[in-house]
VMD Tcl script that draws the C-alpha trace (Angstrom):
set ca {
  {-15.76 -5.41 14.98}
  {-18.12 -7.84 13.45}
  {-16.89 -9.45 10.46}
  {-18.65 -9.01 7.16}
  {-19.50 -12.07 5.53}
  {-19.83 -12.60 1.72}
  {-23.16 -14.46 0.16}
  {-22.10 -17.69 -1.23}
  {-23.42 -17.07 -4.35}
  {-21.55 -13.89 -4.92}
  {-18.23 -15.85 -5.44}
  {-19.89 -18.98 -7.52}
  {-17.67 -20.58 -9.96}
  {-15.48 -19.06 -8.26}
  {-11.67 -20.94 -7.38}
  {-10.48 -18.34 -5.39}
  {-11.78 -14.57 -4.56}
  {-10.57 -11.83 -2.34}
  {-12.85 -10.00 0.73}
  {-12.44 -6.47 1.63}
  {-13.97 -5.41 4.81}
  {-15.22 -1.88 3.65}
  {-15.61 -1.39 7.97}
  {-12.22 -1.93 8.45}
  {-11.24 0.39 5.76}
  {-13.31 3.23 7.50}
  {-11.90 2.29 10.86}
  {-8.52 2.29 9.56}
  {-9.02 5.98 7.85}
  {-10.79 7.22 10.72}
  {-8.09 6.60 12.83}
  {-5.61 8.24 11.06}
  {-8.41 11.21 10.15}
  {-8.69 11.44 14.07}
  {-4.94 11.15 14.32}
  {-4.00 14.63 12.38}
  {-7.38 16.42 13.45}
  {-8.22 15.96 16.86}
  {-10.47 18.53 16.09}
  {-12.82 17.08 14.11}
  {-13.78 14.69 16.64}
  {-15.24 17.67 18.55}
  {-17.10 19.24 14.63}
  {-14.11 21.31 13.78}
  {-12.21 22.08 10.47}
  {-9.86 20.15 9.40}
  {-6.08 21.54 9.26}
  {-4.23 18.60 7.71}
  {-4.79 17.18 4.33}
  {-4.71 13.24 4.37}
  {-3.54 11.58 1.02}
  {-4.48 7.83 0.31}
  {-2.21 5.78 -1.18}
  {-3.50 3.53 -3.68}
  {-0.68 2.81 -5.81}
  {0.21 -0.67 -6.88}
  {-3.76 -1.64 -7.55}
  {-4.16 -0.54 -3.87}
  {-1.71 -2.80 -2.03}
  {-3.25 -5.49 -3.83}
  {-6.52 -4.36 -2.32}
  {-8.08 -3.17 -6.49}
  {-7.11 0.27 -7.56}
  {-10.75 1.52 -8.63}
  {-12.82 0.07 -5.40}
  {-10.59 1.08 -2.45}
  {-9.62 4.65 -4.63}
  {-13.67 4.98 -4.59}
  {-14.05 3.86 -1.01}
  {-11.88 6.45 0.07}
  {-13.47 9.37 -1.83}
  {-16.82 8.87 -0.19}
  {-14.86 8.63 3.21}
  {-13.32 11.52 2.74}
  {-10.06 11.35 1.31}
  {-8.25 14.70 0.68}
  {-5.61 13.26 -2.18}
  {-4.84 9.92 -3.58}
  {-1.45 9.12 -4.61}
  {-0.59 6.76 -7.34}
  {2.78 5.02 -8.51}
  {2.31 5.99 -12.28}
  {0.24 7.60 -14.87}
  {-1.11 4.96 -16.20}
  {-2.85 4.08 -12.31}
  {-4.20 7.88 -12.06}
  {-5.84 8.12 -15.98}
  {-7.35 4.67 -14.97}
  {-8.94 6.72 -11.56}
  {-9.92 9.64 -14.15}
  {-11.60 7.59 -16.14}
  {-13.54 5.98 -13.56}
  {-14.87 9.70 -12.59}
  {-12.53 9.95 -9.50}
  {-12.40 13.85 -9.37}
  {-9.85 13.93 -6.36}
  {-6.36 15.86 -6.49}
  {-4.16 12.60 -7.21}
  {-0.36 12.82 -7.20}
  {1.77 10.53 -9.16}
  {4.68 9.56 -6.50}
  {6.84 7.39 -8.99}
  {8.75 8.53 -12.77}
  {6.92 9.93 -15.16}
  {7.88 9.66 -18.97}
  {7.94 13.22 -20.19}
  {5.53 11.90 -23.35}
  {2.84 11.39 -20.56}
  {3.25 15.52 -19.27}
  {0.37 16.99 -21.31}
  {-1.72 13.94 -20.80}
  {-1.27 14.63 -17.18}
  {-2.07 18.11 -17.52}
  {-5.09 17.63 -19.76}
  {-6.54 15.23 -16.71}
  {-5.61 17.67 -14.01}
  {-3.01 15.34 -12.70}
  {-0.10 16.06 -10.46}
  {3.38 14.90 -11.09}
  {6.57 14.46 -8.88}
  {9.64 16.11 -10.68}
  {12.85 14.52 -8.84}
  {15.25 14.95 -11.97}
  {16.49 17.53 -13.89}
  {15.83 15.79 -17.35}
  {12.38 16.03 -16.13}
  {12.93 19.78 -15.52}
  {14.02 20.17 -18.78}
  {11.28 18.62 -20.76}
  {8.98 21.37 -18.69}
  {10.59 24.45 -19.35}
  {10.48 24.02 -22.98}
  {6.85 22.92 -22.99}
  {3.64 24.44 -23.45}
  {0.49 23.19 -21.83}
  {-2.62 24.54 -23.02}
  {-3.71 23.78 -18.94}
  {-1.74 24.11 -16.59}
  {0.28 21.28 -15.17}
  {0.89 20.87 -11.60}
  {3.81 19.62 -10.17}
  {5.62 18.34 -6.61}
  {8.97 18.44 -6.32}
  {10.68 15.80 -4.24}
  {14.20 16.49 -2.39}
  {16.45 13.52 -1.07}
  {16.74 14.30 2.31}
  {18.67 11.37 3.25}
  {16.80 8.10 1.67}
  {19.15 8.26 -1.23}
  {16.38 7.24 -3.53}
  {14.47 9.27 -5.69}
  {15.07 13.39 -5.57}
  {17.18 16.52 -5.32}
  {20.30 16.12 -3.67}
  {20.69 19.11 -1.12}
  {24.39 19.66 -3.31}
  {22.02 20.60 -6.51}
  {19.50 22.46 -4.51}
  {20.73 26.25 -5.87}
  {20.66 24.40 -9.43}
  {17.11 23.11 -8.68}
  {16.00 26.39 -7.26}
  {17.15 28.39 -10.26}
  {15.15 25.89 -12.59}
  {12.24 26.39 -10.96}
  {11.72 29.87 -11.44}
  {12.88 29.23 -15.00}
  {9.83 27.61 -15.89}
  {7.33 28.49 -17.98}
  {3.49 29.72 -16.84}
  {1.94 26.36 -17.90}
  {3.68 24.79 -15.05}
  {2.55 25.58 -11.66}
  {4.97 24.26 -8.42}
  {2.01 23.06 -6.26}
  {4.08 21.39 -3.52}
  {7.30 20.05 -2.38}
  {8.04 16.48 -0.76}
  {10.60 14.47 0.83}
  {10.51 10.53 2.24}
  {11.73 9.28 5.78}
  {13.34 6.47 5.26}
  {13.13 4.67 8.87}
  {10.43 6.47 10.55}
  {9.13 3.02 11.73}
  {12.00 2.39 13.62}
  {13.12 3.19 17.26}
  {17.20 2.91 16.68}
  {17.00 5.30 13.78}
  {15.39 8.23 15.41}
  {18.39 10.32 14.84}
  {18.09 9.76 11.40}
  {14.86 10.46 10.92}
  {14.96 14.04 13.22}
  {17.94 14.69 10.72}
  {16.04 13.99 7.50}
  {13.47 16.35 8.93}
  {16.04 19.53 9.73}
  {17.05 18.85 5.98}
  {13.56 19.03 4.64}
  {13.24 22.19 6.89}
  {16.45 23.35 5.19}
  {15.01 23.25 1.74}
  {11.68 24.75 2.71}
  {14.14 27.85 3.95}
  {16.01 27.85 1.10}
  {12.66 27.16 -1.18}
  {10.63 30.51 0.19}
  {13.86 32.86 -0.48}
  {13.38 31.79 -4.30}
  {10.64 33.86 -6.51}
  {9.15 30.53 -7.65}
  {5.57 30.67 -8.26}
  {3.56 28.80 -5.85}
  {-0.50 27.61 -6.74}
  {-3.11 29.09 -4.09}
  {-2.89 25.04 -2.25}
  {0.76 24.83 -2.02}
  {1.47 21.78 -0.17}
  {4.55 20.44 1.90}
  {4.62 17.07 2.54}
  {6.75 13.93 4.70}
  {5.14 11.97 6.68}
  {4.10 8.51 5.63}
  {2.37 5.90 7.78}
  {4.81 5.48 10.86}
  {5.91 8.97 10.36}
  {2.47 9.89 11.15}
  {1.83 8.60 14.65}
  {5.28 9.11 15.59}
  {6.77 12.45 14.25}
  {3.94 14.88 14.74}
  {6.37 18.13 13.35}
  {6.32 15.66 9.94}
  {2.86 16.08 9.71}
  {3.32 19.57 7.86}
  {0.34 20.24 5.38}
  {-0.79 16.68 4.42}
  {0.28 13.37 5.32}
  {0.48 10.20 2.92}
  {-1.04 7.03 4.49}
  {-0.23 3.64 2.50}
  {-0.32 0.69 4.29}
  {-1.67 1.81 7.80}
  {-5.16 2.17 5.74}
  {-4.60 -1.94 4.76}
  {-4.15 -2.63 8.55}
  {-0.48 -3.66 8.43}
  {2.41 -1.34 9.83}
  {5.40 -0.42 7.06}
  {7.63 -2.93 9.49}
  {6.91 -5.39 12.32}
  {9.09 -3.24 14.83}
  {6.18 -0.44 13.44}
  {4.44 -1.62 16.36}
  {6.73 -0.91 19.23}
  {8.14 2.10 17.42}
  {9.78 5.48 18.96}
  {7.86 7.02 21.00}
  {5.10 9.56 19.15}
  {6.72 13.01 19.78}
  {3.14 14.51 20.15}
  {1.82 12.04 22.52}
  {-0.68 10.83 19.80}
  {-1.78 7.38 20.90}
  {-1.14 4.41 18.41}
  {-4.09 3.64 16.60}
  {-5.66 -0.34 16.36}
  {-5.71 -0.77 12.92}
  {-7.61 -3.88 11.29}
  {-6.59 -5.36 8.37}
  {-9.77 -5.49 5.80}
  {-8.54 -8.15 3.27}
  {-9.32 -11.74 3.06}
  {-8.00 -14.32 0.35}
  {-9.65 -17.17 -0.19}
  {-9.49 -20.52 -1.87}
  {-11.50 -23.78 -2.31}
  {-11.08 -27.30 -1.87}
  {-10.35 -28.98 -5.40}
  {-9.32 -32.63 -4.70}
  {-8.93 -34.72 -1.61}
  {-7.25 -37.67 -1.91}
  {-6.13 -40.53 1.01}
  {-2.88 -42.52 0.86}
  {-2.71 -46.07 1.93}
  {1.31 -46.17 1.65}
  {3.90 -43.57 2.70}
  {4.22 -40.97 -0.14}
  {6.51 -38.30 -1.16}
  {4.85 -35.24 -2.13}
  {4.78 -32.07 -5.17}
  {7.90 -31.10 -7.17}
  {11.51 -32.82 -6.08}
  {9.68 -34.64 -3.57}
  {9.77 -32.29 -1.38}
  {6.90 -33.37 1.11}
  {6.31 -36.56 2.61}
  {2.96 -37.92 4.15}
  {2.79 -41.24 5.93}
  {0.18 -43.96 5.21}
  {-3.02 -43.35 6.17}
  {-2.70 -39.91 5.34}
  {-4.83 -36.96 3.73}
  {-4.36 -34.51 1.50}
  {-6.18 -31.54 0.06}
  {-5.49 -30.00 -3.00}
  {-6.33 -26.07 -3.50}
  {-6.30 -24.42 -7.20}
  {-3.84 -21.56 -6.15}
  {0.01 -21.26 -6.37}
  {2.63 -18.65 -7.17}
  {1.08 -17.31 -10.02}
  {-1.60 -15.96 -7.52}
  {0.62 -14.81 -4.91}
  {1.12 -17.22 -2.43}
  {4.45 -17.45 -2.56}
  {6.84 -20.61 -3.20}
  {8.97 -19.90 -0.63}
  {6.17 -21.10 1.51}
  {6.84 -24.46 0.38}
  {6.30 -27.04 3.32}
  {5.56 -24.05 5.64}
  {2.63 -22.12 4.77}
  {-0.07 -22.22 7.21}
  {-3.86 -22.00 5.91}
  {-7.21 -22.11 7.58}
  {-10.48 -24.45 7.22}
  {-13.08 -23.58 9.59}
  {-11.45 -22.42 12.70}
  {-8.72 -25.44 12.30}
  {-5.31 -24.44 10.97}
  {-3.25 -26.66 9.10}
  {0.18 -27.37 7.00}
  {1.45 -26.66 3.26}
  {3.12 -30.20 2.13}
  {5.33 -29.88 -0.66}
  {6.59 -27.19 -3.28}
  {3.87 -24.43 -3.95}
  {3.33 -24.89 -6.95}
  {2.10 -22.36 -9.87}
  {-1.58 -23.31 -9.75}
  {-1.61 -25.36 -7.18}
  {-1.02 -26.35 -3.38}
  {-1.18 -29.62 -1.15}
  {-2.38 -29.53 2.14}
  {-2.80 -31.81 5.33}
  {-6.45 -32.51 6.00}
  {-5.59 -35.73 8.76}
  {-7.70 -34.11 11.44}
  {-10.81 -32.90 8.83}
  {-13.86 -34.44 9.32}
  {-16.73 -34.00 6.86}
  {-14.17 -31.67 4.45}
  {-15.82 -32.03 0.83}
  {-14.97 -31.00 -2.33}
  {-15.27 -27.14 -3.01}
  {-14.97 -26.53 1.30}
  {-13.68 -22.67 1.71}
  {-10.27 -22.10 2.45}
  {-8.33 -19.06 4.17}
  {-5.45 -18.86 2.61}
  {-4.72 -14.25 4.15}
  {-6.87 -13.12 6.70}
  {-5.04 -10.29 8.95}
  {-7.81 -10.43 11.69}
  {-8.34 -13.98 11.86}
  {-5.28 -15.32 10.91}
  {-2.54 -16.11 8.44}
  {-1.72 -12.69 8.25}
  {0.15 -10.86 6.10}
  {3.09 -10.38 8.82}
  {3.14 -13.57 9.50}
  {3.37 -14.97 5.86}
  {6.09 -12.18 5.52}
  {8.00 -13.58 8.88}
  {8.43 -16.96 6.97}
  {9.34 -16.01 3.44}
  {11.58 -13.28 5.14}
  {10.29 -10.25 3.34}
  {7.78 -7.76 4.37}
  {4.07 -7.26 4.39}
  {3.90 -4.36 1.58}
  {5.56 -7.55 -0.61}
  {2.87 -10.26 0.58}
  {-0.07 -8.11 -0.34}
  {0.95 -6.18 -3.66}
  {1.92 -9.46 -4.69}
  {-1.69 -10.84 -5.05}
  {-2.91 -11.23 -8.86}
  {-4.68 -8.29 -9.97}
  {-6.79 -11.25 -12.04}
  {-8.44 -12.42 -9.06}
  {-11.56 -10.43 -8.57}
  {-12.45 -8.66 -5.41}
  {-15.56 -8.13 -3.11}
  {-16.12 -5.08 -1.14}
  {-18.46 -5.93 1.63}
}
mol new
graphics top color blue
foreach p $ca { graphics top sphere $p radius 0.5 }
foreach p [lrange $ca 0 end-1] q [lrange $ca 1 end] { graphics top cylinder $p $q radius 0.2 }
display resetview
């Protein structure tokens, strides 16, 4: 795929900006589209209901702008973290189903309601605080089960307590779904453990349909989330929930080389669509050996060059790449010297020729290079972390 390139003068006065290939966004849904409806490749109807994740301002990708992007794709649902995220998307005209995955504050229930927004209910405080309200629309409502995550939801030992609150509660509050989380489903050694979280979810769903609980016209069962999708087909159930696949990154670097997909499905190329990007603030030459940043941490010899860039923690690029980081001029890469610091980082510009003052530098890039995986690989965390992490601040071009 070709990459898109941003006008110069878009990102003037700019110090640093983020890209978002809206291709690769479309390639990445597509796949997954493809993925749970073969059929539509050949015109068909669809038979699986895809949910976009866009919580945490879109994996760092901007809440409003992907959540849009997605919509005139195609999406079926977005899912959010909180309330706050899906009042911002109502307010912004998104008219989609969107299902709050995280806590909600039972204040927030007839807001919710008011906005046609779904909630998750994985407590019984929560439970509670509906059956002695009264919405004057309805509110909708998913209820999540712990099927072996030991996170949020019902415990299968309080599922016949659960089950009898339910159909306790009153009119206003319709059960439009039930859920459940895999918590490995990326991972080859805990297949077991993901076929058993799967029997349990099939447990509940027995258990669920013997109960007299009202269910809306779209009930929905849901489990599978990114890996879960291309490699547990009988996950897929009524809708799927893809996060990270759609930002071109799998949930874990063994995602790639995962178990086997149970329905054959082939693993899709995904392409990561973001870009972070930096400028060229300072260079500066050193006729003596010098010790470099915060404690001294770097060291350049004489004759040397650095390069400073206006970026730093604060932004997201984390300290931990301190004397590590890799970044990008051109098609050159080259060396973090020294502690990251908050606003700033030093790099080594030795083999530069003609760099000037306000040069472009590539700081993410998952198709060119540093990617998010491998920025994750050297500050030991995970991709998810390296992306959500960037600063909401910095403004964002779809292109």
């Amino acid at each position: 795929m070709v990459a898109m390139i941003l006008e110069p003068e878009k990102r003037r006065g700019l110090r640093t900006w983020i890209e978002i290939d809206r291709a690769a966004v479309a390639h990445n849904y597509q796949s997954f589209r493809h993925l749970i409806d073969p059929a539509q490749q050949l015109g068909g109807k669809a038979s699986k209901l895809l949910m976009g994740v866009v919580k945490s301002n879109a994996y760092g990708h901007g809440l409003w702008d992907m959540a849009r992007t997605l919509v005139e794709l195609g999406v079926d649902w977005l899912g959010v973290d909180s309330i706050v995220e899906a009042v911002r998307l109502r307010e912004n005209k998104i008219a989609k189903p969107i299902l709050v995955l995280g806590y909600t504050l039972p204040e927030h229930f007839a807001a919710a309601a008011a906005a046609g927004i779904t909630l998750s209910i994985s407590g019984f405080e929560s439970l509670e605080a509906l059956r002695l309200a009264n919405f004057p629309q309805p509110l909708r409502i998913h209820i999540k089960v712990d099927t072996g995550m030991s996170r949020q939801g019902f415990l299968p030992n309080v599922w016949s307590k659960l089950l009898s609150s339910l159909e306790r509660l009153p009119a206003s509050v319709v059960v439009d779904g039930v859920f459940s989380h895999l918590a490995a489903a990326g991972l080859a050694r805990f297949t077991h453990s993901t076929h058993r979280q799967i029997e349990i979810f099939e447990k509940f769903l027995a258990e669920f349909d013997t109960r007299k609980i009202h269910q809306s016209e779209r009930f929905i069962r849901h489990l599978a989330a990114t890996s879960a999708t291309v490699a547990y087909t009988e996950a897929h159930y009524d809708l799927v929930r893809v996060g990270l696949g759609l930002y071109g990154y799998w949930p874990s670097g063994s995602s790639r080389n995962g178990p086997p997909a149970s329905g054959r499905i082939s693993r899709p190329k995904l392409e990561p669509p973001l870009a972070w990007k930096t400028i060229v603030s300072e260079i500066k030459s050193f006729e003596k050996p010098a010790r470099v940043g915060y404690n001294f941490t770097g060291k350049v010899a004489a004759g040397a060059r650095l390069a400073i860039c206006p970026i730093g923690y604060w932004h997201g690029y984390p300290r931990a790449l301190s004397n590590c980081g890799r970044v990008r001029i051109n098609r050159q890469f080259t060396r973090v010297v020294g502690r990251v610091s908050m606003d700033m980082i030093a790099i080594d510009v030795n083999k530069m020729k003609n760099l000037q003052v306000g040069d472009e530098v590539v700081l993410l890039d998952g198709v060119r290079g540093p990617s998010a995986e491998e920025l994750a690989e050297l500050t030991k965390t995970s991709p998810y972390e390296i992306i959500t992490r960037l600063n909401p601040l910095i403004e964002r071009f779809y292109i």
